[in-house]
PANUKE-589887 format. One record per residue (C-alpha): x negated, y, z negated; residue in one letter. Coordinates in steps of 0.02 Angstrom, whole numbers, padded with zeros to 5 digits, always signed. Each point is the difference from the previous one (the first is absolute). Last residue first. Example, Ala and Ser with C-alpha at 12.3 -4.5 7.8 and 13.67 -1.06 7.14 Angstrom:
-00684-00053-00357s+00069-00172-00033a
//
This chain:
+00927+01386-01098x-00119+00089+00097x-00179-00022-00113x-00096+00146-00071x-00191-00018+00018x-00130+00056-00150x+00110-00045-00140x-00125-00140-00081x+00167-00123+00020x+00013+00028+00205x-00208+00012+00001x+00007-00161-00049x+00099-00058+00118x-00134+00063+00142x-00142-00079-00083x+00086-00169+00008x+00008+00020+00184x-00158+00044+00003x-00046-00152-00095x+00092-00101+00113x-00080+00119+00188x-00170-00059-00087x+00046-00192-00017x+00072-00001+00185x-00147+00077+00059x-00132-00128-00057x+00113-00146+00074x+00002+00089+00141x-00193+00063+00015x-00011-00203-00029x+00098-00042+00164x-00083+00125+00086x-00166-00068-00031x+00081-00172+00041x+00040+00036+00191x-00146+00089+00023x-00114-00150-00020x+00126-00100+00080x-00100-00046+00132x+00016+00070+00193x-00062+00167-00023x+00054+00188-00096x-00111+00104+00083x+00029-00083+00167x+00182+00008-00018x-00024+00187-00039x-00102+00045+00139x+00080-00084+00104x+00165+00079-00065x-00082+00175+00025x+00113+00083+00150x+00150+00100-00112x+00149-00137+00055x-00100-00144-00101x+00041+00092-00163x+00174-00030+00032x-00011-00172+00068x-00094-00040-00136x+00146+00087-00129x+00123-00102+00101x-00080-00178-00022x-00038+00049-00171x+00195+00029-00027x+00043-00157+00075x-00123-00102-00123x+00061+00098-00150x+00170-00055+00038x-00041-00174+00034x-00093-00027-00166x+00149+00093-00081x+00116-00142+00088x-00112-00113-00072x-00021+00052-00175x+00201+00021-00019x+00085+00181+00084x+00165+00058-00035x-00046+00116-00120x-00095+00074+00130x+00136+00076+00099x-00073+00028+00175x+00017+00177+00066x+00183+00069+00105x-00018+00142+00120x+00119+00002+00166x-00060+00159+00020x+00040+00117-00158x-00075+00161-00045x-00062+00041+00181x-00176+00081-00009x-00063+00194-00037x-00176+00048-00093x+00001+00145-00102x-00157+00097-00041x+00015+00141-00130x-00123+00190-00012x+00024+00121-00132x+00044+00178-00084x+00074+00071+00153x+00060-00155+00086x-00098-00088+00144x+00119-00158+00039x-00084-00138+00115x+00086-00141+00084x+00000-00194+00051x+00066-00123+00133x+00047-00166-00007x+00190+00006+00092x-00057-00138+00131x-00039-00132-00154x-00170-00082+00029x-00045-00152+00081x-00138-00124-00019x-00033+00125-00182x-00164+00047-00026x-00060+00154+00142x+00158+00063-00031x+00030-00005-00193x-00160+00073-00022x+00020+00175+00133x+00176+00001-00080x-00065+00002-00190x-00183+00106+00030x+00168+00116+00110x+00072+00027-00160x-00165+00010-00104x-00065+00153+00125x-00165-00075+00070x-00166+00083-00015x-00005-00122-00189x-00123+00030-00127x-00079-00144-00092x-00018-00036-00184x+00001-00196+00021x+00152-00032-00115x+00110+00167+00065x-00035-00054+00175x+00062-00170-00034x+00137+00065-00098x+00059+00097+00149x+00021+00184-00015x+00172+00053+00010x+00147-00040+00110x+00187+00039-00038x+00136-00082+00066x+00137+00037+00100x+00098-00132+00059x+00126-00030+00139x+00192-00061+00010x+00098-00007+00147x+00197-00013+00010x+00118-00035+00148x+00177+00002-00052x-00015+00169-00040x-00002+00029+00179x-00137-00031+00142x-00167+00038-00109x+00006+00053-00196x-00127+00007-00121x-00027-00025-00183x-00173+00049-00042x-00066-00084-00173x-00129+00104-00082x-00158-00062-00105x-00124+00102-00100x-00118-00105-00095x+00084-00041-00188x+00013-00195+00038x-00104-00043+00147x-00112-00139-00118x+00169-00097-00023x+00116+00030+00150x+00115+00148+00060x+00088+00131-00079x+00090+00101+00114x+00052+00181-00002x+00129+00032+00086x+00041+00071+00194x+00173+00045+00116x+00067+00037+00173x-00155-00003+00109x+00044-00041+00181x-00068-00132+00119x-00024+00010+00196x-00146+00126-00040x-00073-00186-00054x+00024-00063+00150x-00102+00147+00093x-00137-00002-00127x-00017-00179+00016x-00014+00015+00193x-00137+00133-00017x-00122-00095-00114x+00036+00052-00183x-00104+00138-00087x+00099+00129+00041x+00159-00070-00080x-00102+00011-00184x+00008+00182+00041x+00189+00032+00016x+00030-00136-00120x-00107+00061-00151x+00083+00181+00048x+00183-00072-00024x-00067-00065-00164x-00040+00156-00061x+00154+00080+00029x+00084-00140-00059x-00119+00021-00150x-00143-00060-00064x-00013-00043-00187x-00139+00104-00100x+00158+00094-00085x+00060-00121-00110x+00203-00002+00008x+00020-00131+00129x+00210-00036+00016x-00001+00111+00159x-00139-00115+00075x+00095-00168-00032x-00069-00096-00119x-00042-00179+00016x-00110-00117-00134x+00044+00142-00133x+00153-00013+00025x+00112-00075+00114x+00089+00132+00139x+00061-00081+00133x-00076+00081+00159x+00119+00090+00103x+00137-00015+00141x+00115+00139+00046x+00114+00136-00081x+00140-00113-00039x-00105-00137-00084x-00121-00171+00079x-00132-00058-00133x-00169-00051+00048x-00126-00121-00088x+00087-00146-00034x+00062-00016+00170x-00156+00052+00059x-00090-00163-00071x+00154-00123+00048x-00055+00059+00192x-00151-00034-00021x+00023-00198-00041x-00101-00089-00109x+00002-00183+00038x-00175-00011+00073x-00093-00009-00165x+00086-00177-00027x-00032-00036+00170x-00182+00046+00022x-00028-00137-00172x+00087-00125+00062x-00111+00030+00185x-00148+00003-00098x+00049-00145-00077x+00008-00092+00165x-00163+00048+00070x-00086-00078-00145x+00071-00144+00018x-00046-00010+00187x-00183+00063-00053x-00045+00157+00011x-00145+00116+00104x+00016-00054+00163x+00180+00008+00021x+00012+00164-00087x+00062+00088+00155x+00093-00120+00094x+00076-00056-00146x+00032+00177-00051x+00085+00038+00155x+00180+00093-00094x-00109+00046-00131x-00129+00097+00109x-00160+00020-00081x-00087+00106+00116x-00141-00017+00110x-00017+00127+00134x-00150+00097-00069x-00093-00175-00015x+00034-00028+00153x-00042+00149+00096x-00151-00018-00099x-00045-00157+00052x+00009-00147-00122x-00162-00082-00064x-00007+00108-00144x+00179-00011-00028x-00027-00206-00044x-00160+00056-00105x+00132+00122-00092x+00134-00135-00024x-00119-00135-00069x-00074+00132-00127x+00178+00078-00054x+00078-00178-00002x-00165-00058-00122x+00051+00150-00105x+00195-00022+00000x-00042-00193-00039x-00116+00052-00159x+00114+00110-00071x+00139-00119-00002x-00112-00151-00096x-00086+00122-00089x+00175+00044-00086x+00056-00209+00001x-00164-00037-00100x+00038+00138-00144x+00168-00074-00001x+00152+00065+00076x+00138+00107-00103x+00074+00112+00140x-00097+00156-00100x-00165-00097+00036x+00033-00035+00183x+00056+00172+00015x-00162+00054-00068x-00103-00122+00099x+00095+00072+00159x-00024+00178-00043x-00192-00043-00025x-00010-00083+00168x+00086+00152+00091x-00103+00138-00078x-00170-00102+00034x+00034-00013+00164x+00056+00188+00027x-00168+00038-00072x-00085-00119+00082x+00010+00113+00171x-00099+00131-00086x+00084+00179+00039x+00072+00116+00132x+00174+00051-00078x+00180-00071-00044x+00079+00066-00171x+00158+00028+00043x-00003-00138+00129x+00160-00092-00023x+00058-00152+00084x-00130-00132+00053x+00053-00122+00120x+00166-00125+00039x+00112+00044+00164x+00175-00017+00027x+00038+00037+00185x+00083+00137+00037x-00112+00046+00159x-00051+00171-00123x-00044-00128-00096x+00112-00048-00181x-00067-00035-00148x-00061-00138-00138x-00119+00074-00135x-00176-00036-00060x-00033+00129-00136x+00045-00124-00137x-00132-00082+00016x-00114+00152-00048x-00111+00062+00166x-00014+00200-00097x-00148+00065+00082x+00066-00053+00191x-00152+00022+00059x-00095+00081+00163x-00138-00099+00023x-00178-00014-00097x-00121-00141-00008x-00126+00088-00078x+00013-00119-00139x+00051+00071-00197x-00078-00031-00142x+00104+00046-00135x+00048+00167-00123x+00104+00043+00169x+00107-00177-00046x+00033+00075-00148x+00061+00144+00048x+00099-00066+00137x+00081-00095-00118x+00057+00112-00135x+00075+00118+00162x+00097-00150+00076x+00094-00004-00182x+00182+00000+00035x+00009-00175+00090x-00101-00072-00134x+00130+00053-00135x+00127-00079+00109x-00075-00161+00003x-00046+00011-00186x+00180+00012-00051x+00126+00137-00030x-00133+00119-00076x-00030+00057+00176x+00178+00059+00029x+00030+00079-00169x-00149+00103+00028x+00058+00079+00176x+00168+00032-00087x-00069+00093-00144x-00107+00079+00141x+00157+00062+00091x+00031+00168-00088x-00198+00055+00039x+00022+00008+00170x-00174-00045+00059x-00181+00081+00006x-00016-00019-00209x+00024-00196+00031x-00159-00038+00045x-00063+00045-00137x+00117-00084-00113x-00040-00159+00125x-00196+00042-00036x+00040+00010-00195x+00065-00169-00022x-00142-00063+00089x-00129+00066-00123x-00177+00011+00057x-00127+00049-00139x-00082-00165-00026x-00041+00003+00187x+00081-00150+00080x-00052-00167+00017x-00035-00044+00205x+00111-00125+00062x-00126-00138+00100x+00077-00137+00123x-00059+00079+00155x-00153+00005-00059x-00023-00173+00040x-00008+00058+00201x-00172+00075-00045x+00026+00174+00074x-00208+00061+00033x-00041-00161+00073x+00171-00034+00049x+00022+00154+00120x-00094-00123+00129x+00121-00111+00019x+00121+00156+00065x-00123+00056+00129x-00008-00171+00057x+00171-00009+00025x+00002+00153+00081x-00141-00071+00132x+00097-00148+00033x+00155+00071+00030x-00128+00119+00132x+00022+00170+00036x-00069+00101+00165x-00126+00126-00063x+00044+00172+00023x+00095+00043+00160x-00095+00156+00108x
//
């Protein structure tokens, strides 16, 4: 017999109740950390499970600014927000929600689309965890842009309050709604036109068309190289290196990578499986991608379908535990690579049709790939392009999609009721910003310290 039938009511309650023992102000604490925590030290740490050759680089890339140091230091955070109180209020996550992890794409209806983009580190956790990511990012950037003290709340503040209003809107959706909503550039007045204002429709749209310019095609061109024996992957190290160039021997090879494929295609739905058979491997590199993915093993897959005239490229990447897992000392039943499909899913309005993943059991050890198309129509938002207000916007659209995300897993009444109808919330995020954004500086000072003190080399 059927449980209980649900009410919205009901789950909202549920959710105002979680106060009493989840004051909404605590939203806004950062917890100090143990005397004996050193940050620099947890990246070194984390560093011993990746290529050790491309750590200079991975270093050189956060030291760059603060924005890219907080992009490369999901694991700091999680820890500290595990030291917290934390709600019940649990959903699957995207454990790393930085702004800069909101990317433009293409649907598998080739329509550009705007939502999260990678889910490395996506697991079941505390839905203000993600929240808390994005608003800190935002006062950060804000910070590194040059705006006032007053202009960083200011941004935080509106991607909060959109996160609030956007979940109670989801709350009242029906599921089949909510699971169909999707950020669809080419309808985004239709989509949004609740949410913005007229103005505030049309910078989104400047901003969507400056990040819409990059073209695919231009991507492979720079990436492949056509010679008498056949077409190949340029060879441009250490940020691409073809397999036969890799001299350490933890590297997969085409061997290996022909066995990735072979059982990453079995966990596709029958009619992917049969397209992609349509495809042929010809070549693979190494590939360094990101800021915090620097040093994790990455492979680019050059493939071709009709002729040589038709190219395809895919990704291998490696999956490990997620930093959320890692923070809150839990054990996972789920492989990472499929953790990162299974996330990605169930998040993302509509996921790329070669997401798939793949286990390799070696003698000495166990290593979880996931597989997704390198490049599909991707292009992300260039922030130096962005004043107060069109960061204010920005941070507003992203809430909107990391709502809609959480939304998709079934608890967005209980979330919207949780969180309310004042701005209670709203400005206890805003301060755990403002908090965050001074401890990711002094980490970030930490970190080129430890350049001078000789305890991380640098990439030149």
């Amino acid at each position: 017999m059927p449980g209980p039938i649900p009410t919205l009511e009901g789950s909202r309650a549920k959710g105002r109740a979680l106060r009493e023992q989840n004051p909404r102000t605590s939203l806004g604490a950062l917890v100090a950390r143990p005397a004996s925590y050193d940050p620099v030290g947890r990246l070194i740490w984390q560093g011993e499970s990746r290529v050790g050759d491309l750590l200079p680089l991975r270093y050189k890339r956060m030291l760059a600014n603060p924005i890219a140091f907080n992009r490369g230091t999901a694991l700091l955070m999680a820890e500290d927000l595990a030291r917290g109180s934390n709600t019940p209020l649990e959903v699957q996550i995207c454990g790393d929600a930085h702004l800069a992890n909101f990317n433009l794409f293409s649907s598998p209806e080739r329509h550009q689309v705007f939502d999260v983009n990678d889910f490395d580190e996506t697991d079941v956790g505390p839905f203000e965890w993600d929240v808390k990511r994005l608003v800190a990012s935002l006062a950060i950037a804000s910070s590194h842009l040059g705006h006032s003290a007053e202009q960083q709340e200011t941004i935080a503040l509106a991607a909060a309050r959109e996160y609030r209003l956007s979940m109670r809107r989801f709350a009242e959706d029906t599921r089949l709604s909510i699971w169909y909503a999707s950020l669809d550039v080419g309808s985004i007045i239709s989509t949004l036109g609740g949410f913005f204002t007229e103005s505030e429709m049309r910078r989104v749209g400047q901003m969507v068309g400056r990040a819409s310019e990059a073209d695919t095609a231009k991507a492979f061109e720079k990436l492949v190289v056509y010679s008498e024996s056949g077409l190949h992957i340029v060879s441009d190290p250490p940020l691409l290196v073809p397999l036969s160039e890799l001299t350490d021997v933890d590297h997969l090879t085409a061997t290996d990578v022909e066995a990735v494929l072979a059982g990453y295609a079995t966990t596709l739905s029958s009619d992917r499986r049969a397209l992609l058979a349509q495809f042929t491997a010809v070549d693979a590199a190494r590939k360094v991608v990101g800021v915090g993915s620097v040093g994790t093993d990455c492979y680019a897959v050059l493939l071709v379908g009709r002729d040589l005239d038709d190219p395809f490229f895919l990704q291998i990447k490696q999956a490990t535990t997620s930093v959320v897992a890692t923070a809150l000392g839990r054990e996972s039943s789920t492989p990472p690579g499929e953790r990162v499909v299974q996330g990605q899913r169930l998040m993302q309005a509509t996921s790329d049709v070669f997401l798939g993943w793949d286990t390799r059991e070696g003698a000495t050890s166990v290593r979880h790939f996931y597989v997704r198309q390198l490049y599909d129509n991707k292009s992300s938002i260039a922030m130096e392009h962005l004043d107060e207000s069109l960061l204010v916007t920005y941070g507003r659209v992203c809430a909107w999609v990391l709502a809609r995300a959480h939304a998709r897993s079934g608890r967005g009444a209980e979330i919207a009721g949780y969180l309310g109808k004042s701005d209670v919330a709203d400005t206890a995020f805003a301060s755990f910003a403002s908090a965050y954004r001074d401890r990711t500086l002094e980490d970030h000072r930490a970190l080129q310290s430890a350049v001078s003190e000789g305890r991380i080399t640098v990439a030149k």
